[in-house]
C-alpha positions in Angstrom: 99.4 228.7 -155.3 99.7 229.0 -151.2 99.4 232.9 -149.8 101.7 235.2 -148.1 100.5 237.1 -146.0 103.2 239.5 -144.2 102.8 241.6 -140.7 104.8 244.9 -141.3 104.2 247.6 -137.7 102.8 250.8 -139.3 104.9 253.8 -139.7 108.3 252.3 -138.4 110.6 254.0 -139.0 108.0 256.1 -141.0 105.2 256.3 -143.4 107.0 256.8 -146.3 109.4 253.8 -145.4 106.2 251.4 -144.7 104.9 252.1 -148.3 108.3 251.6 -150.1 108.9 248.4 -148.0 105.2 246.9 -148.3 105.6 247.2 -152.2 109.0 246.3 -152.2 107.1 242.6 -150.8 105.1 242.9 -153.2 107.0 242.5 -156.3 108.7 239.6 -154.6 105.6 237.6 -153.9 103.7 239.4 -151.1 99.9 238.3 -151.7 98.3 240.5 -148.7 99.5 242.9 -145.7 98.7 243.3 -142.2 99.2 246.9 -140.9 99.7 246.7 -137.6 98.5 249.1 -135.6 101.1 249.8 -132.7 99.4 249.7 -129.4 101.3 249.2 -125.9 100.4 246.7 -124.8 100.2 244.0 -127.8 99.5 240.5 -125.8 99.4 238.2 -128.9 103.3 239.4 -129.8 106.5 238.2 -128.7 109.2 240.6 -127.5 110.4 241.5 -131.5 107.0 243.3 -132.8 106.4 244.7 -129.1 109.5 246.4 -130.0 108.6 247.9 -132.8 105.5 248.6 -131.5 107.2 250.7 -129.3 109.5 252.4 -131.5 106.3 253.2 -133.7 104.6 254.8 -130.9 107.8 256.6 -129.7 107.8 258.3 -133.0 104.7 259.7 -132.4 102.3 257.6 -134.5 98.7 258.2 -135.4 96.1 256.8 -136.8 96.4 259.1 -139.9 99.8 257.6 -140.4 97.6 254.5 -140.9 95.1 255.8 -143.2 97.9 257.6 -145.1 99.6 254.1 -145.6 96.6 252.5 -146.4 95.3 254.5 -149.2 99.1 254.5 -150.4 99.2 250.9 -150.9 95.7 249.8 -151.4 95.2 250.4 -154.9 98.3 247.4 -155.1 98.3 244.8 -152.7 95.1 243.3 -150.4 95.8 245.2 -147.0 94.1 244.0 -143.5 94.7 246.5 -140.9 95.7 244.2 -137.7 95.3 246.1 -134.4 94.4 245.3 -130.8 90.6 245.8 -129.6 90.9 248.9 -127.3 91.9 251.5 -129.8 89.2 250.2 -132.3 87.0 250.5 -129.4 87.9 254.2 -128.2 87.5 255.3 -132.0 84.0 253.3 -132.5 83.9 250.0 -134.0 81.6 251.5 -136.6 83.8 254.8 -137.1 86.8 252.2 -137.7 84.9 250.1 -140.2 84.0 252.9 -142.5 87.3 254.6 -142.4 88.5 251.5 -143.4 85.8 251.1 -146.2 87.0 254.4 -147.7 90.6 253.2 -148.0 89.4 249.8 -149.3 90.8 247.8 -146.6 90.0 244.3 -147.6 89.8 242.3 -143.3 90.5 243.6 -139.8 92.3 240.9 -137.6 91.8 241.6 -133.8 93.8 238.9 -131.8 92.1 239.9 -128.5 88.7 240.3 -129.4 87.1 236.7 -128.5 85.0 235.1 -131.4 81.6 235.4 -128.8 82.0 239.1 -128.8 83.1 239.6 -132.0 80.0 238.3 -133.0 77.8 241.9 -132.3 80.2 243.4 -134.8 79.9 241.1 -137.8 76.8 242.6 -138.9 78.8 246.2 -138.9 81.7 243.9 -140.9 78.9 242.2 -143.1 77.8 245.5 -144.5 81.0 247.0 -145.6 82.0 243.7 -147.3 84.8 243.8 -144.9 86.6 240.4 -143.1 86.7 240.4 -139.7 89.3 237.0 -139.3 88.1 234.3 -137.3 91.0 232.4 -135.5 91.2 229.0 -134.0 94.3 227.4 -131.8 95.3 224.0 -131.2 93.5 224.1 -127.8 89.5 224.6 -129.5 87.5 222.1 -129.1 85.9 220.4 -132.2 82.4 222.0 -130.9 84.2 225.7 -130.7 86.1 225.3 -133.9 83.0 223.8 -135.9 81.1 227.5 -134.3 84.0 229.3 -135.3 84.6 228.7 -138.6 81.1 227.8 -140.0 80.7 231.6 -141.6 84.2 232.5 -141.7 85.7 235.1 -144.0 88.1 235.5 -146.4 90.6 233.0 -144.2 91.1 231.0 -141.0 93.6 232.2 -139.1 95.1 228.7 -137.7 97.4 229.6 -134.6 100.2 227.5 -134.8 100.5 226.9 -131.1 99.2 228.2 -127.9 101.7 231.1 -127.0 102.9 234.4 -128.3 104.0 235.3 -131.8 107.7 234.9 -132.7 107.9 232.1 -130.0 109.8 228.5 -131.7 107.2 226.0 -130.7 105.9 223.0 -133.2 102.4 220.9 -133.0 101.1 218.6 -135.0 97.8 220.7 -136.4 96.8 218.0 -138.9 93.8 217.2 -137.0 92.8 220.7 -136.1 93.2 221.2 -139.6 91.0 218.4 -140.7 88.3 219.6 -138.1 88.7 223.3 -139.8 88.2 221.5 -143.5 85.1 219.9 -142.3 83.1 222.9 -141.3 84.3 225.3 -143.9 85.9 225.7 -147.7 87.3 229.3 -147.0 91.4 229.0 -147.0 93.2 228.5 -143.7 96.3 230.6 -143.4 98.8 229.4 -140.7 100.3 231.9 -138.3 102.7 232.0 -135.3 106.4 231.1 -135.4 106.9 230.7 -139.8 109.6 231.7 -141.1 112.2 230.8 -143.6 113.4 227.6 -141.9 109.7 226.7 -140.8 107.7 228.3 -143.6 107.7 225.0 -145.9 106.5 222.2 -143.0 104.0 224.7 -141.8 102.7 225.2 -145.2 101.6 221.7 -146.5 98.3 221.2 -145.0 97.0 224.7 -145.2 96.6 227.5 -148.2 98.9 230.5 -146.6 100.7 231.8 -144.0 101.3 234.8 -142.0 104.6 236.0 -141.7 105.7 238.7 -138.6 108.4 238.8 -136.7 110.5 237.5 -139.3 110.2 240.6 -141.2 109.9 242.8 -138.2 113.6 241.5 -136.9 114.8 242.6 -139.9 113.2 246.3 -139.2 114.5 246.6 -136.3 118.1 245.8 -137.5 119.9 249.4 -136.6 123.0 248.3 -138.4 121.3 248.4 -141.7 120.3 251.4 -143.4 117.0 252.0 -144.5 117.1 250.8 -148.2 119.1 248.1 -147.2 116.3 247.2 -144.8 113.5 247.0 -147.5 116.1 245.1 -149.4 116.5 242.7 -146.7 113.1 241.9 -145.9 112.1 241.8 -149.8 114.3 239.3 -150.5 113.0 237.0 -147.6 109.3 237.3 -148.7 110.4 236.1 -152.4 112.2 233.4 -149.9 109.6 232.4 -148.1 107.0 232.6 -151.3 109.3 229.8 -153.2 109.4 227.3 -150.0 105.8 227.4 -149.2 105.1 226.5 -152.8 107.8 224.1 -153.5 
């Protein structure tokens, strides 16, 4: 059965609310989360999760909010905290890995930390049995992708296209997903523009997806109450979980 993997921004509109919401998914076919960890300036997300980014960080998050969450929902679904280099890096890498450890975070996915410097930390990741998610795009070479992937962990995260997330673009990925296949038998999960109209075509060739600002749109719906929101974005999960495996 293909993955779901969904993005939800931490602590938006609070803590409580990102627990009830992220188990909500689950019983409706949520496989794993991404926390992510609001940060100003998020370069790998479109205009809808910078939002709520924003809104997160109005609200006066912390990273005990995320800690909170984590050992909240841990014990139920596979969680990935998914943040941006330069708070990880202000905190310590190491600091940040064992935190995570304690709270049994299963993978840390850092869109803007390059694989060649990413490579001094996987020995940190290595230790505490903890993922640190290669990606590849449409734009690596077969030389880079072959590097890339050859000890990945846990999953491939396949960009769908060269851009921002939330963006409606489409390429063909067939080949860069034969190249990935080649090199590697860990799953690839497709990211990057899936949703409920995409989610099936983007599926066929790989083992998951990621799903963000799908969800997050929802979130940041003001004309919906808060129960009506987790309602909302339940429902698409079980959605989007029936269309990638029909």
């Amino acid at each position: 059965m293909k993955k779901l993997v969904g993005y939800i921004t931490c602590a938006y509109p609070d803590s409580a609310f990102t627990i009830d919401l992220i188990l909500a998914m689950r019983e409706r076919g949520l496989d794993s989360v991404e926390l992510g960890i609001p940060f100003s300036d998020p370069v790998a997300d479109g205009p809808v999760i910078e939002e709520a980014n924003m809104r997160s960080l109005q609200n006066g998050f912390t990273f005990e909010d995320l800690f909170y969450i984590s050992g909240a929902i841990t014990p139920y679904i596979d969680t990935l905290w998914m943040g941006y280099f330069n708070p990880f890096y202000h905190r310590g890498m190491q600091k940040s890995i064992q935190e995570a450890k304690k709270l049994e975070v299963s993978g840390f996915i850092i869109p803007d930390l390059p694989y060649e410097e990413a490579l001094s930390y996987r020995a940190l990741f290595d230790e505490a049995r903890i993922a640190l998610i290669d990606f590849v795009a449409p734009t690596d070479p077969k030389e880079r992708i072959a590097k890339i992937v050859k000890d990945a962990r846990k999953f491939v995260y396949l960009v769908a296209y060269a851009g921002i997330t939330g963006s409606h673009k489409s390429e063909d990925l067939s080949f860069v997903i034969e190249q990935i296949r080649e090199h590697t038998n860990t799953p690839v999960y497709i990211g990057f523009g899936v949703n409920e109209r995409t989610a099936r075509q983007k599926a066929k060739e790989v083992d998951g997806v990621i799903v963000g600002s799908a969800f997050i749109k929802i979130l940041l719906d003001d004309g919906l109450t808060n129960s009506q929101k987790i309602a909302k974005i339940a429902e698409l999960s079980g959605k989007i979980k029936d269309l990638i495996n029909s």
